[in-house]
N, CA, C and O atoms as a MOPAC input file, in Angstrom:
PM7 MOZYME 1SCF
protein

 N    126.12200 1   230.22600 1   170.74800 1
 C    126.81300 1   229.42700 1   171.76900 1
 C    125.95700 1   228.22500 1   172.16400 1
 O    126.40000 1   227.13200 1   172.51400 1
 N    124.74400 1   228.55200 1   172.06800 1
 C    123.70500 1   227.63300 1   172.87900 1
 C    123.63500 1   226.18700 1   171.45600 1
 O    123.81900 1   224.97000 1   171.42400 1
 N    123.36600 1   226.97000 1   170.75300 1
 C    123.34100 1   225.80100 1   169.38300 1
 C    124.73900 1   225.24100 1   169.47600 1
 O    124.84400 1   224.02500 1   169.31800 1
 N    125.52400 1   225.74900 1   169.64500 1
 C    126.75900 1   224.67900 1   169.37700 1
 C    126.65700 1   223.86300 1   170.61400 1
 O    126.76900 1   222.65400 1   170.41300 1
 N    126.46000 1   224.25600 1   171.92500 1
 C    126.35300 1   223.61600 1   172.72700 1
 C    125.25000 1   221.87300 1   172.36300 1
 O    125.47000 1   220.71600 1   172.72100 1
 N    124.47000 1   222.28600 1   171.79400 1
 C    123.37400 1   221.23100 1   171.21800 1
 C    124.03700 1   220.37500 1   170.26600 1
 O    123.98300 1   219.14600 1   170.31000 1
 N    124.53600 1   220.91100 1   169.58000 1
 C    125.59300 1   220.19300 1   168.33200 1
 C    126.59100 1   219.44800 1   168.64400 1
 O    127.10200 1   218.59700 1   167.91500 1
 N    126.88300 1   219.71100 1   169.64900 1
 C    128.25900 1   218.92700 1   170.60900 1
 C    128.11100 1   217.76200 1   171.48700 1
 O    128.92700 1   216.97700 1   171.97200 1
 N    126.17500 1   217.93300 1   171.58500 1
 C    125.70000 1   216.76700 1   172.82100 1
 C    125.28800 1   216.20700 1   171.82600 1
 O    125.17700 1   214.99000 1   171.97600 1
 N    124.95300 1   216.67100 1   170.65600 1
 C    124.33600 1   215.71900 1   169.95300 1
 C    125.33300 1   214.21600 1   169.53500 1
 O    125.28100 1   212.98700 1   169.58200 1
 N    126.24500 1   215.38700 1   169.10500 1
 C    127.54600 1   213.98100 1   168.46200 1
 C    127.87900 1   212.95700 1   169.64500 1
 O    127.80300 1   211.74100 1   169.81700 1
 N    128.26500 1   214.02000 1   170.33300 1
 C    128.63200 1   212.62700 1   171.49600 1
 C    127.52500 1   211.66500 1   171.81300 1
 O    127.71000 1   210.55400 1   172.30900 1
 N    126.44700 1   212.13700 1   171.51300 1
 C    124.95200 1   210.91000 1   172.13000 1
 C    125.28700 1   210.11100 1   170.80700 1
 O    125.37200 1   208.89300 1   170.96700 1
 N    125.45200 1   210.49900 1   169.77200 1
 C    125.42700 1   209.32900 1   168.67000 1
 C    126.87900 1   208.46700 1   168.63500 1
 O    127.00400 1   207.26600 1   168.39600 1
 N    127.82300 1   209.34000 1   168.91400 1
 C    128.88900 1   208.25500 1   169.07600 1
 C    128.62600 1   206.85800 1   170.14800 1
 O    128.82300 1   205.65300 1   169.98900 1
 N    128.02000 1   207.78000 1   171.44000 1
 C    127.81300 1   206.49900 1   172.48300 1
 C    127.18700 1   205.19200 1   172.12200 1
 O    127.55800 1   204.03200 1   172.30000 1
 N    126.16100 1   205.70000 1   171.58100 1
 C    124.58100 1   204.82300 1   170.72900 1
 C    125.42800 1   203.90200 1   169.53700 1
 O    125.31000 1   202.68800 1   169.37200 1
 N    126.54100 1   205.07800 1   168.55900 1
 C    127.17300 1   203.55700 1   168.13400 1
 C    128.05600 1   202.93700 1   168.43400 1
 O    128.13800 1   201.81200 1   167.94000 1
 N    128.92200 1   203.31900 1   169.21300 1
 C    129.83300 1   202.54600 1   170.50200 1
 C    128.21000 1   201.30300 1   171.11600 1
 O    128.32800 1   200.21600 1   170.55000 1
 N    127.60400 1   201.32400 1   171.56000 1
 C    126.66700 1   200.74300 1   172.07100 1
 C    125.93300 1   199.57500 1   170.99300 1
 O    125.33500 1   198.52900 1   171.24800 1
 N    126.18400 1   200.08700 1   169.99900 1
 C    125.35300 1   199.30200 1   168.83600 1
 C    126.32300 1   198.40000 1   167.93100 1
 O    126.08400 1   197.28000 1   167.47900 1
 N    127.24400 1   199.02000 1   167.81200 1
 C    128.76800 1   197.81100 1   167.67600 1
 C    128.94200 1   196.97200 1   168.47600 1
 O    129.31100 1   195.92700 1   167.94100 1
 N    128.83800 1   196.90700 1   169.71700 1
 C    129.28800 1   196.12400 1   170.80000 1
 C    128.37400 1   194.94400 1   170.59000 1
 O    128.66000 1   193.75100 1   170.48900 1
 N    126.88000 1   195.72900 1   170.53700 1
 C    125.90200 1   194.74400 1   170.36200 1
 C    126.01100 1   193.68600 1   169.10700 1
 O    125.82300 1   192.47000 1   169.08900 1
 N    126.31200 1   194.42200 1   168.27000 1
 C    126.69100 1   193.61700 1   166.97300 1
 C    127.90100 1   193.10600 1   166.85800 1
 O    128.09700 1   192.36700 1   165.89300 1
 N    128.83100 1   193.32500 1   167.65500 1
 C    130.12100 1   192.23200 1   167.76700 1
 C    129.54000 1   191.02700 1   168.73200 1
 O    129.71800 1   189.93900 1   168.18500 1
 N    129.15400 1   190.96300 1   169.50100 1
 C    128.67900 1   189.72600 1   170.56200 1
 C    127.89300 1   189.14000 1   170.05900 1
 O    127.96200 1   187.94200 1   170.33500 1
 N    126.61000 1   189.57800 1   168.98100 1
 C    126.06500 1   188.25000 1   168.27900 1
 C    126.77700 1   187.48500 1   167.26300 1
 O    126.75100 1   186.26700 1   167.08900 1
 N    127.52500 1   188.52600 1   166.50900 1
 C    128.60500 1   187.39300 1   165.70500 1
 C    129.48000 1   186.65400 1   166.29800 1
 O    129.79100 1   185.60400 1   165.73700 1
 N    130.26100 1   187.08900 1   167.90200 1
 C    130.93600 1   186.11600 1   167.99100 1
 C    130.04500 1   185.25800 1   168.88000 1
 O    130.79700 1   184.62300 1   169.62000 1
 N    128.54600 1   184.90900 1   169.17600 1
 C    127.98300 1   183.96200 1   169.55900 1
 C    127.88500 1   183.15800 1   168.40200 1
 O    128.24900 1   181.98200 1   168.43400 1
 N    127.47500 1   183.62500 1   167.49300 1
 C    127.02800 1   182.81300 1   165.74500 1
 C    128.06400 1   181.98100 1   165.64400 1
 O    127.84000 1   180.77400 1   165.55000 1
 N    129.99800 1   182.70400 1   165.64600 1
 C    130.77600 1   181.91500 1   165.53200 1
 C    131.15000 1   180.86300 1   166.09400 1
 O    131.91300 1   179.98200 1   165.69900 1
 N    130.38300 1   181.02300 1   167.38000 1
 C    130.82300 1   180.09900 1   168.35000 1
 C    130.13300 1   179.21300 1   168.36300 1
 O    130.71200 1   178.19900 1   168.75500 1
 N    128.61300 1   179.00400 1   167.99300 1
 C    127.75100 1   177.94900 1   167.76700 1
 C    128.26800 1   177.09100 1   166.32600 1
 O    128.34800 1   175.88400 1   166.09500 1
 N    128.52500 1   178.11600 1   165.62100 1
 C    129.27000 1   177.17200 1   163.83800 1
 C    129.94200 1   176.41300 1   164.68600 1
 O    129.37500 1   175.35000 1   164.93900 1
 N    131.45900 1   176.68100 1   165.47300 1
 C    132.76200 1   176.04600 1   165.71700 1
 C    132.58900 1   174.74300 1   166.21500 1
 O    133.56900 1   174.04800 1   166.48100 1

C-alpha cells in the first residue's frame, strides 16, 4: 500500500515538473517569435 502510495506521488510530481517545464519552454519560443516578428 505504502509503495503504491510513493508511486502515485511520484507521477504526479513529474507531471507537475513537466506541466512546469512546458510552460517554461512555450514562453521562450513565443518571446523568440516575437523578437523575429
Amino acid at each position: 500500500m505504502w509503495k503504491l502510495l510513493q508511486i502515485t506521488t511520484l507521477q504526479i510530481n513529474s507531471k507537475i515538473v513537466g506541466i512546469h517545464i512546458f510552460r517554461k519552454f512555450l514562453l521562450v519560443l513565443l518571446r523568440r517569435t516575437h523578437v523575429n516578428l
